[in-house]
C-alpha positions in Angstrom: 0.0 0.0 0.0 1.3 3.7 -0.9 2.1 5.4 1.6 -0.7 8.5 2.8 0.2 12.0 2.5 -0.1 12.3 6.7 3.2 9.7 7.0 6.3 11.6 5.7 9.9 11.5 7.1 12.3 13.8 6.7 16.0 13.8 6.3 18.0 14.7 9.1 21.6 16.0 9.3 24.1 14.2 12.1 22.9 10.2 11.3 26.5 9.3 10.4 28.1 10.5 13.4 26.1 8.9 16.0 26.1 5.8 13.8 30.0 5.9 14.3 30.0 6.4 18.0 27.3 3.6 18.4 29.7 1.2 16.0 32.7 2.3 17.9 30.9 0.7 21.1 29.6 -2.0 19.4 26.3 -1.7 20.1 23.2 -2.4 18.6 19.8 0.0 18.3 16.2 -1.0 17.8 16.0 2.1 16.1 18.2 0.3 13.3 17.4 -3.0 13.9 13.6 -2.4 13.8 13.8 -0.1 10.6 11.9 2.6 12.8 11.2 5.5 10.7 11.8 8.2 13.3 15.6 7.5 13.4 16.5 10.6 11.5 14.8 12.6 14.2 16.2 10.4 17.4 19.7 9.9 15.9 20.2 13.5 15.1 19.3 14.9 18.7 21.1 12.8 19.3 19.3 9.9 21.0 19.0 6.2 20.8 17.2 3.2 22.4 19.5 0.7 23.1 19.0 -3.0 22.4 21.2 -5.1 24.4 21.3 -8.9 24.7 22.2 -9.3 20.9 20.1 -8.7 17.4 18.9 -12.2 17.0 15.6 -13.3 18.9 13.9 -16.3 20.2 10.4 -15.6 18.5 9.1 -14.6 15.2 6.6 -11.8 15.9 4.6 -10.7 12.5 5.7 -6.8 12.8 9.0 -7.0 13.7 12.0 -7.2 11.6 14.4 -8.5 14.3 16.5 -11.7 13.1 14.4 -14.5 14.4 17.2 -17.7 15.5 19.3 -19.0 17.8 21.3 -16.0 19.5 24.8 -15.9 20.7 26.0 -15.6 24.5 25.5 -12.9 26.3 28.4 -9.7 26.6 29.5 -9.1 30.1 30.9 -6.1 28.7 27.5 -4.5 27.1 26.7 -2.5 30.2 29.4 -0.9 30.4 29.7 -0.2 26.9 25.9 1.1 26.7 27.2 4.0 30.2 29.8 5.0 28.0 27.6 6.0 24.6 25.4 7.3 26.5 27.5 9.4 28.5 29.5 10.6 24.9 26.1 11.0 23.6 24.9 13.6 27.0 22.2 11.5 27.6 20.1 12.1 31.0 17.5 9.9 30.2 18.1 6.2 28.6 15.7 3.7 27.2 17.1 -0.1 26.9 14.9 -2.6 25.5 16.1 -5.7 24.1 15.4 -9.3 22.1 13.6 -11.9 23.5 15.6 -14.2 25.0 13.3 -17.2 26.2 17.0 -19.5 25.9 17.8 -18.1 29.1 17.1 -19.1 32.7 15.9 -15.9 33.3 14.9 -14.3 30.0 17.6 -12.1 30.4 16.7 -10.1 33.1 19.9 -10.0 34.7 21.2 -8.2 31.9 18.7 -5.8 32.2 19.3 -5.2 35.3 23.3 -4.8 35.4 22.5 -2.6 32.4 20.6 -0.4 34.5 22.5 -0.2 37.6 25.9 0.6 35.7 24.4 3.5 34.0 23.4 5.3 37.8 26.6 4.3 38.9 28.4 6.2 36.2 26.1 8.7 35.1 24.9 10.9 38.0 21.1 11.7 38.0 20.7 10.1 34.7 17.1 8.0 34.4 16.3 5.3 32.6 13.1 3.4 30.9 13.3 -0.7 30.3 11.5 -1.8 27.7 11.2 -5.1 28.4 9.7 -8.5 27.0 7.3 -10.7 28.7 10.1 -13.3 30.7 7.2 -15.6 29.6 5.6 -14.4 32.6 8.5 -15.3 35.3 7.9 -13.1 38.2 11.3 -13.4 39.7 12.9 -12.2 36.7 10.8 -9.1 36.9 11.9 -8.4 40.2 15.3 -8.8 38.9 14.9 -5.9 37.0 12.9 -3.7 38.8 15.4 -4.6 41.7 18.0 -2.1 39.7 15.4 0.9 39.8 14.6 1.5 36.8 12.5 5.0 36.9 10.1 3.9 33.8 9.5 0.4 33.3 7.9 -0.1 29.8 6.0 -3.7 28.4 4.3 -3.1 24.9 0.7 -5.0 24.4 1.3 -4.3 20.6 -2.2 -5.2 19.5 -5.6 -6.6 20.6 -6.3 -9.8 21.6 -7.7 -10.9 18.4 -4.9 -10.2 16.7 -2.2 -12.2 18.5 -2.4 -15.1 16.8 -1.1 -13.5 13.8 1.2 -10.4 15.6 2.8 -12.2 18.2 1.9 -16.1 17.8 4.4 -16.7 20.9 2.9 -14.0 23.0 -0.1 -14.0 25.7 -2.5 -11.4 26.3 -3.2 -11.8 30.1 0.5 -12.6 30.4 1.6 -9.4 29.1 -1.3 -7.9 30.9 -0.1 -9.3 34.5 3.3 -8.1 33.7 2.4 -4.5 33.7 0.3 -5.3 36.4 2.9 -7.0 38.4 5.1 -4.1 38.1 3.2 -2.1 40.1 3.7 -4.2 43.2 6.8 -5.3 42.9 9.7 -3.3 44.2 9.7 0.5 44.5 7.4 2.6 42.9 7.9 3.8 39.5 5.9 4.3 36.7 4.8 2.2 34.2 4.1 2.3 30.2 2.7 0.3 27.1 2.4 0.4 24.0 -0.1 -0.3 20.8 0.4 -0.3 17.0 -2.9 0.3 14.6 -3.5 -0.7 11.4 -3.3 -4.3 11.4 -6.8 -5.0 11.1 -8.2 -4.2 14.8 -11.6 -1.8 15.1 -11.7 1.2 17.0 -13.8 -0.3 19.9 -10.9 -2.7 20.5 -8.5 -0.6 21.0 -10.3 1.5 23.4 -11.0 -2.0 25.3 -7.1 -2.7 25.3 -6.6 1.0 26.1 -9.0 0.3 29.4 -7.2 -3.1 30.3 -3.7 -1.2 29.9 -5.7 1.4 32.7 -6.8 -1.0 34.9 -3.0 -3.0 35.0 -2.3 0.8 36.6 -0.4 1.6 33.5 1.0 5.7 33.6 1.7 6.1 29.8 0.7 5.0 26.5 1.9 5.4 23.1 -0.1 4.4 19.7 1.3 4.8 16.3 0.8 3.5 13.0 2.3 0.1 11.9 4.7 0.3 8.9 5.2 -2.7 7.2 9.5 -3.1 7.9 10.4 -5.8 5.2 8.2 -8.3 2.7 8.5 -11.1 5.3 6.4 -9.4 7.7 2.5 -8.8 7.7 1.4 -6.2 5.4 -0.5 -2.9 6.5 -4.3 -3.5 7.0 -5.1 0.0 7.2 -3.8 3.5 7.2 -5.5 5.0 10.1 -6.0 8.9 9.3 -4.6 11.3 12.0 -8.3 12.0 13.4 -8.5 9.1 14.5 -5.4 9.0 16.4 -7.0 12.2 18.0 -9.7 10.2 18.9 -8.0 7.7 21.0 -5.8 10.8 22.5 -8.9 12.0 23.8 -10.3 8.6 24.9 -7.2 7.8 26.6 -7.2 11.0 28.6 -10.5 10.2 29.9 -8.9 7.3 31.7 -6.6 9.4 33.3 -3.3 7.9 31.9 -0.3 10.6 32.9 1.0 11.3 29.8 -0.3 9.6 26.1 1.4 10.1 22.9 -0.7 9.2 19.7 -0.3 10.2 16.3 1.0 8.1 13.6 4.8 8.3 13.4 4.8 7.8 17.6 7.0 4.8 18.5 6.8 3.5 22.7 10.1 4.6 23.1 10.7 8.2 20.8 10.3 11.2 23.2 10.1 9.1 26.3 12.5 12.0 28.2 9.5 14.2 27.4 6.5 12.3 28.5 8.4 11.2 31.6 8.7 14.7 32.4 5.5 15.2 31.9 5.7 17.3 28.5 3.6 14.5 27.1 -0.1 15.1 27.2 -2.2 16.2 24.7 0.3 17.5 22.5 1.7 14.9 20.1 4.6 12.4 21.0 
């Protein structure tokens, strides 16, 4: 499908340069690695989500154009590497997401959490947002992560129920659901976010039901974007949803009370998450 008028990128100066730095760590982006189309914008602040525990993952989700096969070991040395980018880059806030990685005991939690604890050690006052997968629903390896403090800790539903099956066939609805949920009551307090993409073939009434589950888990933020198509191998785009309609779920999702909720088209769950944290995220655009 062509692409609509309302979805344009545009070129941005500054992409080679935080390229280089992120090579010359040896580190790995889902911005890159996920084709998202707001790199341009991110990469030239500059800014980055970081993807540790390796590019290849343990499931085959339809949207995602992450390698799906048997990964390598994991890098002691990632952490470390991931505090000093961000410290060349003069970040103050950090987002780390990662792979699935259901070949480990722990889903790679641990990792997550060393990530996370490295970065306050060596970057004073700096916060930072997990995005994390579901740990196929392991409850200590949550509190493995939320043991490192994360200030934002950030599990994407992705799509409504219906649609799992065909989005993410290795995925579970409730489990993703008690996750967030979970994450409330484990640890200290922090706040909490999730995501959904549109256009896949879901109705408006069921988003605004997954928008009220996301609620009720005690979820602080949401982001809802459009789904782009990333490669031939994943599932083509259903829809194009027009930007009025992303208004519309805006102003639904207000009603709920979220803190913060980002919905347009182009958002992505992790680009401006320094600004919705802050709470600059409301009902402007994300």
């Amino acid at each position: 499908m062509r692409l609509p008028d309302w979805i344009r990128t545009k070129s941005f100066t500054g992409l080679h340069n935080t390229k280089q730095l992120l090579r010359g760590y040896r580190l790995l982006t889902v911005c890159e690695e996920a084709r998202c189309p707001n790199i341009g914008i991110c990469f030239s602040k500059p800014t980055a989500t970081f993807m540790i525990l390796g590019s290849r993952c343990t499931r085959n989700c339809g949207f995602c154009s992450v390698e799906a096969r048997s990964p390598l070991p994991c890098d002691d040395e990632e952490p470390q590497r991931v505090a000093m980018a961000a410290h060349d880059m003069g970040l103050k806030y950090v987002v780390i997401t990662s792979v699935t990685r259901d070949d480990l005991p722990d889903g790679g939690a641990t990792q997550f959490a060393r990530t996370v604890s490295v970065l306050k050690e060596n970057l004073p006052g700096v916060r930072v947002e997990v995005l994390t997968p579901d740990f196929k629903g392991d409850g200590a390896a949550l509190t493995i992560v939320l043991s490192s403090a994360p200030d934002v800790f950030s599990h994407n539903m992705e799509t409504v129920p219906a649609l799992y099956p065909m989005v993410r066939p290795q995925a579970d609805y409730e489990r993703s659901l008690r996750v967030l949920r979970n994450a409330k009551l484990v640890g200290p307090p922090l706040r909490t976010k999730s995501g959904l993409m549109v256009g896949l073939g879901e109705t408006f009434d069921e988003v605004v039901s997954v928008m009220k589950d996301i609620r009720s888990a005690g979820c602080d933020f949401l982001t809802i974007g459009q789904y782009l198509r990333p490669s031939r191998r994943n599932l083509p785009v259903a829809e194009y949803i027009r930007p009025e309609v992303f208004d519309r779920y805006r102003e639904v999702a207000l009603t709920m009370d979220f803190k913060g909720v980002a919905s347009s088209p182009l958002v992505r769950s992790s680009m401006n998450a320094e600004e919705m944290f802050r709470g600059r995220i409301r009902k402007e655009e994300g």
